[in-house]
N, C-alpha and C positions, 0 to 999 in steps of 0.2 A: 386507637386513632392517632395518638403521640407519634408511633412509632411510624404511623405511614406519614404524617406533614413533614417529618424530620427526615426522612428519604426522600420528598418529592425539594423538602429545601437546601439539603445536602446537594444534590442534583442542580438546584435551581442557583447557589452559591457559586459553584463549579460553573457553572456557564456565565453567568455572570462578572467573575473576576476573569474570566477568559478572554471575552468582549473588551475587557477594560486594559486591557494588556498586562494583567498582572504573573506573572512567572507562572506555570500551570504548577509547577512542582507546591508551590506554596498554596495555590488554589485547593491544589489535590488534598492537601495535607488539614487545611480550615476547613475542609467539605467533608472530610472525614471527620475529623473532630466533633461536625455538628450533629452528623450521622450516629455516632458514638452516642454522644450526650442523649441523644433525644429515643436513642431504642435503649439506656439502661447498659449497652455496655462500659466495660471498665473502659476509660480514654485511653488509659497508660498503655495499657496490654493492647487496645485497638490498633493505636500507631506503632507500637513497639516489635508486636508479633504480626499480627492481622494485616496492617498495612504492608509492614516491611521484608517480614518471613517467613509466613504464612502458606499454604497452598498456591494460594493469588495473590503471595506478596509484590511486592516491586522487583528487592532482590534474587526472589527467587524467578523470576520470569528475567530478569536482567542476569543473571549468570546461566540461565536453558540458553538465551539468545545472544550471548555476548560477544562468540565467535563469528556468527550470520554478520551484526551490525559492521563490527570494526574489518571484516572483509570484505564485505560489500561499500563499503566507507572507502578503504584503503582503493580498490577499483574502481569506485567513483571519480577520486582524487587523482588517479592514475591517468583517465580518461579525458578529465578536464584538463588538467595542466600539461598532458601533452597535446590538446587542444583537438584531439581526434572526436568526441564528441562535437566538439563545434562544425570539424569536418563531416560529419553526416548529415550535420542540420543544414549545412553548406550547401550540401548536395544534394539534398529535397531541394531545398529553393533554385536551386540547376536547372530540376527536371522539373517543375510543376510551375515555376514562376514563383517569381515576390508576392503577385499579386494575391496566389492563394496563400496568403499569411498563414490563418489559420488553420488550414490540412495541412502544411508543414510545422508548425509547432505541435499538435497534436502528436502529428507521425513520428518526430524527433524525440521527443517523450513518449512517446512507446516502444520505439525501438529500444531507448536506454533503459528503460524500466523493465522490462522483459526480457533484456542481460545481463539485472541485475547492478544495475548503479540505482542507488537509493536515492529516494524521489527529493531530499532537500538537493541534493547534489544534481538533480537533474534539473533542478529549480535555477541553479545559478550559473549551470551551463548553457540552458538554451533560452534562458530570458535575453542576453543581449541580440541575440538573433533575432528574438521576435519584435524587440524594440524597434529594431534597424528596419523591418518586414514593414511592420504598422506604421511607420515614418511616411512608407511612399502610398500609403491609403487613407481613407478616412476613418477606419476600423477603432471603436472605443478602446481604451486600456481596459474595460472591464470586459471584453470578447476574448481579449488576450490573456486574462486571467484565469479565464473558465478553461481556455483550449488546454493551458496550461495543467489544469485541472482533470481535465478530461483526458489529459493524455498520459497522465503518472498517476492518477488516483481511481481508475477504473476498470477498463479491461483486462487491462497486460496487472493492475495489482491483484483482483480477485478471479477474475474469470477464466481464462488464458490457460492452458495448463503450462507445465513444465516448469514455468519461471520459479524462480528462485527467492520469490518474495517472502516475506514474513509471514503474511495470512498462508501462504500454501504450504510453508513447511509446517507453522504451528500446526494446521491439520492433519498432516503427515504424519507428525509427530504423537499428536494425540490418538490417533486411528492405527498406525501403522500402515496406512498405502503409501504410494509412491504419490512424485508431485504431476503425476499423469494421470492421479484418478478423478472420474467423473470428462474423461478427455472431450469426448464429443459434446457433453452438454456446456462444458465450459467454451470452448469453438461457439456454438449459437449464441449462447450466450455474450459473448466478449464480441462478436460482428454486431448484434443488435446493439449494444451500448455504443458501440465506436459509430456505425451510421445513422441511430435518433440523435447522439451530440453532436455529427458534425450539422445532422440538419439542423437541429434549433442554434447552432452559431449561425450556419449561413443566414437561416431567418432572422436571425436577429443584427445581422449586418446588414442587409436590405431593408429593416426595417429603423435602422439606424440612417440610413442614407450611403450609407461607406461607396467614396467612389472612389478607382483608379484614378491616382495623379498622374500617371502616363499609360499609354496606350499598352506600353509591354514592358513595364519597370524590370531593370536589370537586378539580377541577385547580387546581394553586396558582396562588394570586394570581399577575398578574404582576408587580407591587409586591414580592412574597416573592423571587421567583428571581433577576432582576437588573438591577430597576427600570425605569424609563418604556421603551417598544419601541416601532417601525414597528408596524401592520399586518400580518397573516402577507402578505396577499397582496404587500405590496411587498417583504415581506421575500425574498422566493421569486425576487422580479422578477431581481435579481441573478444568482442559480443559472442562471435562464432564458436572461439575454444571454450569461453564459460558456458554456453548452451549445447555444446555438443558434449561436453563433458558429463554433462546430466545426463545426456539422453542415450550414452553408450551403452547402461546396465538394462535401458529400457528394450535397446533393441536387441541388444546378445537377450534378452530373456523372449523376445517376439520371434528369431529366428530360429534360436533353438535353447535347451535344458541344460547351461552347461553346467559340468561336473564340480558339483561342490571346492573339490579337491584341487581342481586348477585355476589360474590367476585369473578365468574370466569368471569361475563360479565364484571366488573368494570378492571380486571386485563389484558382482552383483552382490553379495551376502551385506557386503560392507555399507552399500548404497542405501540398501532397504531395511537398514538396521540400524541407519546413523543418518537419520532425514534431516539432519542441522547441520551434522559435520562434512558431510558429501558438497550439496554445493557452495559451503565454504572454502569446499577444497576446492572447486571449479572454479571459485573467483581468486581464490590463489593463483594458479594457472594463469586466469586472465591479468592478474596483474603483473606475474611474472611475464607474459607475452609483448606487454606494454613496456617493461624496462628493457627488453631484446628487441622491439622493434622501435622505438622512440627512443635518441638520442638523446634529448634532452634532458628524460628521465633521470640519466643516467650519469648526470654531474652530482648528482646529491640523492640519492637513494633512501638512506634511511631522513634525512628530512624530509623528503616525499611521502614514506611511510606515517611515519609522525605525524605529517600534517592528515594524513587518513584518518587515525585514531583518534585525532579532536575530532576532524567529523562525526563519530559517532557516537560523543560523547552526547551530547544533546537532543540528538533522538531516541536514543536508549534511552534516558534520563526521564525525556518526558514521556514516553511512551510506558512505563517501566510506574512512573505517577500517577496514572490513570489507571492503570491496573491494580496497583496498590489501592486507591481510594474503590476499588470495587470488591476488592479484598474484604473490606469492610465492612461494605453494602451486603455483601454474601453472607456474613454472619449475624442479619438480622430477623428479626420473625419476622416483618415485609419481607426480604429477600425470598422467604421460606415458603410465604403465602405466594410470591410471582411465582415461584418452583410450578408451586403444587397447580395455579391456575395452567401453566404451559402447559404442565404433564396432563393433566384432564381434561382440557378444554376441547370444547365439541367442533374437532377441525379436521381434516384430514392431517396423518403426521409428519407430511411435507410442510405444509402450513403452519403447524405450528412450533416446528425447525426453522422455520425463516422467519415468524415473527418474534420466536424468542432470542434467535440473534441481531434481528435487528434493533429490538429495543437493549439488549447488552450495550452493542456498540455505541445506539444515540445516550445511553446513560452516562458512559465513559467517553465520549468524545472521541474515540479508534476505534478504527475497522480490528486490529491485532488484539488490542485491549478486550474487546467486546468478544470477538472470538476464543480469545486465549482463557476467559472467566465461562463461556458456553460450552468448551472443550471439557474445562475440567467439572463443570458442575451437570450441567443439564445430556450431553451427547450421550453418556451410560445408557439413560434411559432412555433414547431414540436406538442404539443398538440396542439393549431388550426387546425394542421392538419388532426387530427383524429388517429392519431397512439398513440397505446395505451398507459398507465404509463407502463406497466410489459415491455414494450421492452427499451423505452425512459431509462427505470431504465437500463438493462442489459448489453444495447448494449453501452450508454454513459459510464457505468460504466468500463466495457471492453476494449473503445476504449481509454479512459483514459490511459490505460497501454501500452501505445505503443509508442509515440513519449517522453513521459515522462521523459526514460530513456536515453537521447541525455548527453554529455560531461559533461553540467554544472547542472544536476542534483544533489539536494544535499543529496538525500540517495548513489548514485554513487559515488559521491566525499568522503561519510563519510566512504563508503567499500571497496575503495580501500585505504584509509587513514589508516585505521583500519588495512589492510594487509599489508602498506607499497611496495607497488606497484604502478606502474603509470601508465597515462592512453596508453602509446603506448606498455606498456606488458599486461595487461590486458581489455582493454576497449572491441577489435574489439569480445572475444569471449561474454562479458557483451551485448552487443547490439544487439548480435544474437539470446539469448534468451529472454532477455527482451524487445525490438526493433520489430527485425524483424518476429519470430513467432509470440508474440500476434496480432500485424497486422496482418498478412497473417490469422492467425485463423477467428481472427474478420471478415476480409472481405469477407473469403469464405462462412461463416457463416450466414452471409446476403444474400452474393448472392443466397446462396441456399433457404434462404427464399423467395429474391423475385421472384424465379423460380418457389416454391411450390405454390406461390400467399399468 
């Protein structure tokens, strides 16, 4: 009984110092600790191997992933400071009006998250746009917070195919499919999340009162948001070479077989053999594309880059914490006993693939964290069972985004930090779209499979 209170308060620790704004890194690290002490393992060896170097250590998931982050960093960084992300959020609000605030922040963050600029980065590029948007409405800061949410932390991260996000390669990576597998079910999937959020934002700006301060409020200057930009069209160009770069090996393999031996077979081989390093190299590409087309870029180059590299220092870091502190958790006899109930329990095996990844994730506080401990512990025994990689990939990936986003989440904590908000003005609408629809999506989506057979 010791050992289940000391999991459920190791957990309960972790989200707690979370809430309180304490570093998660140190959180992770006491919530392990407690975890330790209370199942009987050695502490030293907990933190030392288990935490840190372990199958599901920190560092060993922070050196698998260390290439994806600080490229996708570097791209982000590339995007914003030559102000060509601002330029697209620009150009929604062009085409659709001020007025609709929120379908254009949403859409702006999905665009960028889906070619791969990483979602703090996308946090700080299109929040002044959404500010300047919400200015000419009556729309709460906490609507703003959710779209924001909904539009980097849902669709385009877990459902979506092709993107080059975290949860889709760790999948890749662990299964060996491409980041196209489960394509069609991820398509339903990623529309129903993007159209139940936008509805429950719009219902809940109506039911805010939110009105037009003018009749057809103009989109802000681009002078006002964040001075001189590209072109939306060049700005886009970018996005386009990191996602078609993915999707090159996908289609020389749809159109035809080619021959090992030649530079389209070797360049497919290379793809579906290196699901980290591929679109890493894609957002290489795209950053290289941004220093050839953005001048600006191109008075300081490697401080550019550098300033990439600290971006990714801190989500690595913490993401890399949480995984650690589950590292832990995995080598406890609770842990052993959650296994054994997943693996048996009387559910269909779709069912019980999505709620063993979703309670990973609400344990750890990440969608990647939760996935990347399901990957390496539980997924064997779903392939034993005969169910495919294309679903294993989709549906794990998917259900990852669901409990992920619980209180002491640390994308959660960094976006409401970022807004200066807290979590009793803005959590409950955060959890609705990020929470409660992706479940609901996921689960019906199953069920409807195992109806079809």
């Amino acid at each position: 009984m010791l050992e289940y209170l000391g999991l459920f308060a190791g957990l309960v620790l972790l989200i707690v110092l979370a809430l309180r704004g304490i570093n998660i890194v140190l959180a992770s690290l006491l919530a392990a600790l407690v975890v330790a002490l209370s199942n009987g393992l050695d502490p030293l060896a907990a933190l030392a191997r288990d935490y840190s170097s372990g199958p599901l250590g920190a560092f060993t998931f922070a050196g698998r992933f260390f290439l994806l982050f600080v490229t996708g960093a570097i791209f982000g960084r590339a995007m914003a400071e030559s102000h060509a992300a601002a330029s697209i959020a620009t150009a929604l609000a062009g085409w659709l009006g001020a007025h609709r605030a929120l379908w254009i922040v949403v859409l702006a963050c999905g665009v960028l998250t889906y070619g791969g600029v990483v979602l703090f980065v996308v946090l700080f590029a299109v929040l002044p746009l959404g500010f300047k948007l919400i200015e000419q409405t009556a729309i709460p800061p906490r609507l703003l917070a959710a779209a924001m949410a909904l539009g980097a932390g849902t669709f385009t991260m877990t459902a979506l195919p092709g993107t080059p996000s975290v949860q889709n390669v760790i999948a890749a990576t662990a299964l060996g499919t491409d980041l196209y597998a489960g394509a069609w079910l991820g398509v339903i999937g990623g529309v129903l999340m993007f159209l139940l959020g936008m509805w429950y934002l719009e219902w809940q700006r109506m039911r805010a009162g939110a009105v037009i301060v003018a009749a057809e409020p103009p989109a802000p200057s681009l002078d006002e948001v964040a001075g001189p930009r590209p072109h939306w069209l060049l700005a886009v160009l970018p996005i386009a070479i990191v996602l078609g770069t993915i999707v090159v090996p996908k289609l020389m393999l749809s159109l035809a077989s080619p021959d090992p031996a030649s530079l389209a077979g070797r360049i497919t081989e290379l793809a579906r053999s290196e699901p980290v390093a591929w679109p890493s190299f894609a957002l290489v590409l795209g950053t290289l594309s941004c220093l050839v087309l953005f001048g600006s870029l191109r008075r300081a180059p490697l401080t550019l880059l550098g300033k990439g590299v600290d971006d990714s220092i801190m989500p690595l870091i913490n993401t890399a914490a949480v995984i650690g502190f589950g590292g832990v958790v995995s080598q406890t006899q609770g842990f052993a006993a959650f296994v054994g109930f997943v693996v048996n329990v009387d559910l269909p095996p779709l069912f019980s693939l999505l709620l063993a990844t979703n309670l990973l994730a609400g344990i750890v506080g990440s969608a990647s964290g939760g996935l990347q401990i399901f990957m390496t512990t539980l997924a064997p025994g779903f392939v034993e069972q005969g169910i495919p990689l294309e679903l294993i990939h989709r549906i794990g990936a998917m259900a990852s985004g669901g409990l992920d986003s619980l209180p002491h989440s640390g994308a959660v904590v960094a976006l409401l930090t970022i807004m200066k908000l807290s979590h009793r003005e803005a959590y409950r609408d955060i959890a609705v779209v990020t929470v409660a629809i992706p479940i609901v999506v996921t689960v019906v989506l199953v069920a409807a499979m195992q109806l079809l057979g």
